[in-house]
C-alpha positions as semicolon CSV with decimal commas, in nm:
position;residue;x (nm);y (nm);z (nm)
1;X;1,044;-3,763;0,179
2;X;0,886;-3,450;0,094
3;X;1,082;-3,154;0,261
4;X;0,800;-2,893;0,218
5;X;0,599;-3,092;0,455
6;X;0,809;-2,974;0,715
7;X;0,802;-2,594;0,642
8;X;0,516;-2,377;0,754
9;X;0,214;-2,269;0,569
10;X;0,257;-1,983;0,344
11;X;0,081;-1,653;0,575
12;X;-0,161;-1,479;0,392
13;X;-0,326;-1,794;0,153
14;X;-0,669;-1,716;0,313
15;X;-0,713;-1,394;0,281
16;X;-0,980;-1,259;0,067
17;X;-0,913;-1,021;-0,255
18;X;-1,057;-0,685;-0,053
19;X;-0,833;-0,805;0,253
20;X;-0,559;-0,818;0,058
21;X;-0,647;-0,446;-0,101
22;X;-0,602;-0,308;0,241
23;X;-0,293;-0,471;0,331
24;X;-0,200;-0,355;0,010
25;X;-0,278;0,015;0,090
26;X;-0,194;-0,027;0,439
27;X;0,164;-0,088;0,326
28;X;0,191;0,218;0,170
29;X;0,090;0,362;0,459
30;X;-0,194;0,453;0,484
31;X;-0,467;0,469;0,826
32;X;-0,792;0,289;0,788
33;X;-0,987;0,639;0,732
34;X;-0,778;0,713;0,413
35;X;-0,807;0,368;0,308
36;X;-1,143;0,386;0,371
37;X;-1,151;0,708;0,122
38;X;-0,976;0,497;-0,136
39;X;-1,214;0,222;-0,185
40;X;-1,525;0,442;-0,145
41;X;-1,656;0,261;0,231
42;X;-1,643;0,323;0,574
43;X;-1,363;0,345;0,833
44;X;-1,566;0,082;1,033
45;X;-1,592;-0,145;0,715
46;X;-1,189;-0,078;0,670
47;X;-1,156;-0,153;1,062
48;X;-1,340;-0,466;1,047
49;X;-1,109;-0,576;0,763
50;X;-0,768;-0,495;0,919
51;X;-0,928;-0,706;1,191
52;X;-0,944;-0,987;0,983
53;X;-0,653;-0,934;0,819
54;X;-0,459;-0,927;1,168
55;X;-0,564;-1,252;1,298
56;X;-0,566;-1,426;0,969
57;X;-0,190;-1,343;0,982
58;X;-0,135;-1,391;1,332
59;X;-0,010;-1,062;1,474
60;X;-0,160;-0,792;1,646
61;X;-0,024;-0,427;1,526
62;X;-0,013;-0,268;1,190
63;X;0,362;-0,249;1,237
64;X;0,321;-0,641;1,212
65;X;0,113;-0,677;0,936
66;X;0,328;-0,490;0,767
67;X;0,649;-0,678;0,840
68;X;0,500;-0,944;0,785
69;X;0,374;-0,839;0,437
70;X;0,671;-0,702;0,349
71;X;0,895;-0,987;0,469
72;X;0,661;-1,270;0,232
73;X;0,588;-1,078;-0,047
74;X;0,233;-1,079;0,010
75;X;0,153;-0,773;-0,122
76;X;0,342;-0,611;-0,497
């Protein structure tokens, strides 16, 4: 019997290389607008993201996100 078939999926496998970019940057700290600043786009493209981002992970805060980051090593 394979044990890993029991264990829960792995957060984060879905998310797409510029989603993971702003989690990335969002774990340092930084709000959408200075994110936005970062990668040369617009807070509304950066909010759109973090939207994505949040229910692709299942939470709803950037507190969460974070954690949740943090917590699988999603981000280096």
């Amino acid at each position: 019997m394979v044990e890993t078939a029991n264990q829960p999926p792995v957060p984060g496998l879905d998310l797409t290389e510029r989603e993971h970019e702003v989690l990335a940057w969002m774990v340092e700290g930084l709000n959408n607008t200075q994110i936005a600043a970062r990668l040369i786009v617009s807070p509304s493209t950066i909010k759109s993201h973090v939207s994505n981002i949040l229910t692709k992970l299942g939470v709803s805060s950037h507190i969460e996100v974070v954690a949740l980051a943090l917590r699988h090593k999603l981000v280096t």
